[in-house]
N, C-alpha and C positions, 0 to 999 in steps of 0.2 A: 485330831487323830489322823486324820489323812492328809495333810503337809508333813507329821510325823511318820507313816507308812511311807511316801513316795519319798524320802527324803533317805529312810534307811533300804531303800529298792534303791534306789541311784548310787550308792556307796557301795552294795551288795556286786552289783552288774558291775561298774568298773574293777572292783577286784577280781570278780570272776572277768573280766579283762586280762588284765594284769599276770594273773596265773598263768592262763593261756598260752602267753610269752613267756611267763619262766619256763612253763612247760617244755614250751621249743628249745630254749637256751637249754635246758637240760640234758635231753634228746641231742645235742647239738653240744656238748660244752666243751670240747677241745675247738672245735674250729669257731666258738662264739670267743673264747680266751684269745685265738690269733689273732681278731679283727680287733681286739681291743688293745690289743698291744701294738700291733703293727701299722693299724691304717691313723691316716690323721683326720678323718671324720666319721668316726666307725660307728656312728649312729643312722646316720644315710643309710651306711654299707649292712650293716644288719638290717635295714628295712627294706633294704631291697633283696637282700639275699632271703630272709627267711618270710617275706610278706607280711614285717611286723606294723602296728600302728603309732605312730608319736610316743603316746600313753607307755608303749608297750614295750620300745627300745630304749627310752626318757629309765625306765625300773628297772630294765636290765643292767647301764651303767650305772645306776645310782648304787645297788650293790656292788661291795668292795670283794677283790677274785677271791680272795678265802672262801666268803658264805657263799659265790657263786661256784666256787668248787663242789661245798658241801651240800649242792640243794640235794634232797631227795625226791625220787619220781613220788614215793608212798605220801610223803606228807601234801607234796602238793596234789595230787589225787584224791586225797583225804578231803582238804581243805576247800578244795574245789566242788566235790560232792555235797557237802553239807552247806556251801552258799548257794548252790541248785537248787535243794530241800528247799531253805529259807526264799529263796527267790519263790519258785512256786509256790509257797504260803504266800507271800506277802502279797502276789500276785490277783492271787485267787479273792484276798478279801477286798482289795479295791476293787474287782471285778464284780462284788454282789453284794448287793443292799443287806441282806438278810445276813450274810457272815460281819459285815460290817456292825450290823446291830446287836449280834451277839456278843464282837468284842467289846463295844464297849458297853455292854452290860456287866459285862465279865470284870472289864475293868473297873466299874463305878460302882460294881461290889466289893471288888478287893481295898478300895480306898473307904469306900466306907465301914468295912468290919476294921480298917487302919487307922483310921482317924477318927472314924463319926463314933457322936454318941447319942444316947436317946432324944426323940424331940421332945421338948421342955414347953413348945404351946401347941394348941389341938389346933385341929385340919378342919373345916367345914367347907363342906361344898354348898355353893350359893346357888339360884337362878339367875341366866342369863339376865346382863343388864339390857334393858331397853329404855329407847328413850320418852321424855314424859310427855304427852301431849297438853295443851294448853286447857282445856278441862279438866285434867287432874291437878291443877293447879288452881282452881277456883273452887272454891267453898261449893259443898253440896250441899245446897237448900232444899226444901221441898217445893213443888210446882207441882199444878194443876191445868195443862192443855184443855184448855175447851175447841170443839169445833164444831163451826152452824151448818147448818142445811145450803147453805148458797155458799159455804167453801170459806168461810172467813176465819181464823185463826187468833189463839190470842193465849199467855201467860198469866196467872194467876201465882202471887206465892200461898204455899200452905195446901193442907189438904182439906180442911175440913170448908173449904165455899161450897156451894152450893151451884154447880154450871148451869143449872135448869133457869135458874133466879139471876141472871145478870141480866141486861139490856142489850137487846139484837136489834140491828137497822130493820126498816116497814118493810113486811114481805118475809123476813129471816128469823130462826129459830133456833133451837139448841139442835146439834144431832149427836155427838160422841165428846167424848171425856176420858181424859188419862192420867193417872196419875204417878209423879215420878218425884227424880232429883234432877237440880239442874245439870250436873254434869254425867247426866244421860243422854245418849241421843232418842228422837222422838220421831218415831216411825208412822207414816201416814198411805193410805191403802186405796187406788181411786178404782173406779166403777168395773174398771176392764182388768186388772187382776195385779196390775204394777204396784210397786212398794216403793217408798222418798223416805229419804233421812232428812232434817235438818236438825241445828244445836238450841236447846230452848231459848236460851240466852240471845237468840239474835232475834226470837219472836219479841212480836208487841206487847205489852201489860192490860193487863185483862181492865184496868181501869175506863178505858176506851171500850170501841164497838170491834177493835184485833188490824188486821190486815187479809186482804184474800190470798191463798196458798200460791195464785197463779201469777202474784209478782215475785214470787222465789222458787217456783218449780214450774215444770213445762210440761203438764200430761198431755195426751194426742188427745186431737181435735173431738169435741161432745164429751170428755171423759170426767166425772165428777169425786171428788174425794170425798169417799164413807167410814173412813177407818179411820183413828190415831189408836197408839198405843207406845208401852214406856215398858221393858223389862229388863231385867237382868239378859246379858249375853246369852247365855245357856238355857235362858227358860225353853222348854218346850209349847211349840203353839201349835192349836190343830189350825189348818185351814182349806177350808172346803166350798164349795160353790151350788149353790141349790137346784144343780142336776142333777146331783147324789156323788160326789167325787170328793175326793179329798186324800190328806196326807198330813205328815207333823213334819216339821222343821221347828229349826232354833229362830229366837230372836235375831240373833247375830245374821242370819240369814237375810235378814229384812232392811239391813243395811247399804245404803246405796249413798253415794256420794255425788252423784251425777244430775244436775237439774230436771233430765226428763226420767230419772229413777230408774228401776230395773223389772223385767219381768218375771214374775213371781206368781201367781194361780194364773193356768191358763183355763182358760171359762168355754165350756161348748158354744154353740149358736143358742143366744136370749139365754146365759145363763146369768144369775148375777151373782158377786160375793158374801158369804154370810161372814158374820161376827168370827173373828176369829180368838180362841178361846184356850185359855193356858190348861198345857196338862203336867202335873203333879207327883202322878203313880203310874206305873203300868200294872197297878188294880184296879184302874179305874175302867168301866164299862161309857159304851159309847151307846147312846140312845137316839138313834134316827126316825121322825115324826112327818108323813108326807101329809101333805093338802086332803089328798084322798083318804085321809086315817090311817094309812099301814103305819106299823109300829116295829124295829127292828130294834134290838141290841146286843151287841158283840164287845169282845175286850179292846179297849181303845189301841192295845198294843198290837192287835189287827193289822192296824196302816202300815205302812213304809214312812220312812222318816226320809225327808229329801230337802233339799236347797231348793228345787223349785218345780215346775211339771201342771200336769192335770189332775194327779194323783189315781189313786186307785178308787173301785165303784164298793161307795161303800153303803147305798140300798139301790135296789135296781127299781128304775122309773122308766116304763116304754116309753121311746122316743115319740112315738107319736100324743102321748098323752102328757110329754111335756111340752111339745112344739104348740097343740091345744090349748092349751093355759093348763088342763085339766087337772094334775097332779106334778108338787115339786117338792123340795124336800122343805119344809114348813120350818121346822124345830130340830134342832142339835142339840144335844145337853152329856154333857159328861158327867157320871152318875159316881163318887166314891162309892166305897163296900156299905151294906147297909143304908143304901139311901130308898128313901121313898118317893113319891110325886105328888104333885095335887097340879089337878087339871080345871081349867075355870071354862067350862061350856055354856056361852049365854050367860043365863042366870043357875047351870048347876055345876054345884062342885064334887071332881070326883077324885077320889084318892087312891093312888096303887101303892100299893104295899112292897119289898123285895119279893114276896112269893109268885105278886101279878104279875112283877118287871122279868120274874124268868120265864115267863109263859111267853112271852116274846120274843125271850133268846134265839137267835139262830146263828147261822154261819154267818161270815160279814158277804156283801154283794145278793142276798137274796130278796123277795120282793117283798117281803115282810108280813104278819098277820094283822086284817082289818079288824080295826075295833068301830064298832058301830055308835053312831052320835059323835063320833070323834072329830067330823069331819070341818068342823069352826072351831077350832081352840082359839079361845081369846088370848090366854095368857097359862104362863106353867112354873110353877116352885121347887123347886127340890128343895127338898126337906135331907139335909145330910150330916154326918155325924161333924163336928167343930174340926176344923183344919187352919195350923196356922199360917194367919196373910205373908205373902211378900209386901216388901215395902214399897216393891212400882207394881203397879195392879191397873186395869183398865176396864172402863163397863163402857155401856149405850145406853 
């Protein structure tokens, strides 16, 4: 369309040329007749006489003296006007994207109520293609990450083994457990607050005693891996540090490519990482348990959701009676609607009800209500209404 514009501009401009000269010759036409008849290069002589151009005195002789007798000022006035119109149009639209786009909208309407008929297959719009990575091209199996107390690592197919019951090298033990598919990646969490990816498929088989983490990833110097875990991209995880801090992020967040991993809870002074724990609802209530027995709980939806940080205080623990050993946050538990507790003290067992767990309620960040005898919790249940599993799920 615009080799077809500048094409009918340039035919436009030279006639309105063209004119220009009859014009003169008009204005002019007894003594344009003399030079024609009289001189022997009277196309010079007329270029010099009336300051015409090649173009201009080349159409002066090309008409024969009758039509040049008969020009009219009006017609060529006329004719000259309305290739000005046309110029300024044509001008105008190669001059601007947006007239440009209008004709030929204008145009590829008109040809289409011309020619076109209705479309005869349906239109779907797709997702961006991307390309596949080599795990989505391997079979999803099921697998079971075990991981020891001294960092050694190891693949298991299936879920239902049992990681407590395998054979660990003298000195070494079970400590976490994950369980997935293979073509998950498998997130693992070390002491000081960093997060490491790698692909299951390149771990060892649980048939052996594994491999240790720190011949395929680099954490900084004293730093221990306490965490695996396997979930979908979007799962939401709480993760908090038993200062009392904490925040939710995604799985996807925990992703790191890089052998020395990325940083992900940042830990006050002597703080360490707790279990980090999938959240499901933003019904679900967050139940904070210190050393000291305070009891707090607030809606988990509380937090701030973040990619990474210290997160926000979510029971308050004076600093000085954490720096003491004194008091830290013990126990985390995300409580569904309708859940109850049972708490194992020693040798007694105590049970709260929802009626007890709101006697706790407060705001999130406050210091929480002492429950007395509280202050040894062995172990704790939540008792909560049936929810169904995802298929990558992770315990300790």
């Amino acid at each position: 369309m615009t080799r077809r514009l500048n094409y009918r501009l340039d035919r436009v401009l030279r006639r309105l040329h063209i004119l220009e000269g009859l014009l003169v010759a008009f204005l002019n036409i007894d003594e344009v007749i003399h030079i024609i008849r009289t001189e022997d290069e009277p196309k010079q002589v007329l270029m010099s006489r009336f300051e015409l151009s090649d173009t201009q005195a080349e159409s002066i002789l090309e008409l024969k003296l009758r039509h040049l007798a008969k020009l009219e000022e009006m017609k060529i006035r006329g004719e000259q006007a309305e290739l000005e119109k046309e110029r300024d149009q044509l001008q105008a639209i190669l001059a601007s994207e947006r007239k440009m786009s209008n004709l030929l909208k204008k145009e590829l309407l008109a040809d289409s109520q011309a020619y076109g008929d209705a479309r005869r297959s349906p239109l779907h719009e797709r997702e961006e293609a991307k390309a596949l990575s080599e795990t989505e091209l391997v079979s999803a199996e099921p697998v079971t990450i075990v991981l020891s107390q001294m960092g050694w690592v190891r693949s298991a197919k299936g879920h239902d083994i049992d990681p407590t019951g395998l054979s660990y090298k003298a000195g070494d033990s079970y400590l976490a457990a994950a369980r997935g598919k293979s073509n998950q990646p498998v997130a693992f969490i070390d002491s000081t607050g960093r997060s490491y990816t790698l692909d299951p498929t390149s771990l060892p088989s649980a048939r052996g005693q594994g491999e240790p983490l720190t011949g395929k990833l680099t954490p900084p110097p004293g730093a221990a891996f306490e965490q695996v875990l396997m979930e979908p991209d979007d799962q939401k995880l709480l993760m908090a540090s038993d200062a009392g801090y904490g925040f939710i992020c995604t799985f996807a967040d925990l992703i790191s490519r890089n052998r020395a991993g990325k940083a992900l809870l940042t830990l006050p002074e002597n703080a360490k990482v707790m279990t980090p724990m999938a959240v499901h609802s933003g019904d679900d209530m967050l139940l904070a348990i210190t050393q000291a027995g305070r009891m707090l709980m607030f809606p988990v939806s509380d937090l701030p959701q973040m990619s990474k940080g210290k997160g926000n205080k979510i029971i308050s623990i004076p600093s000085a009676d954490a720096a003491a050993g004194v008091d830290k946050l013990q126990w985390l538990l995300i409580l569904p609607p309708g859940s109850s507790l049972t708490l194992y003290v020693g040798k007694r067992k105590l049970i709260m009800r929802d009626e007890d767990l709101q006697k706790v309620r407060a705001d999130r960040g406050r210091r929480g209500s002492v429950s007395r005898g509280l202050q040894r919790i062995d172990s704790v249940e939540v008792n909560a209404p049936a929810r169904p599993k995802s298929d990558a799920s992770s315990e300790e």
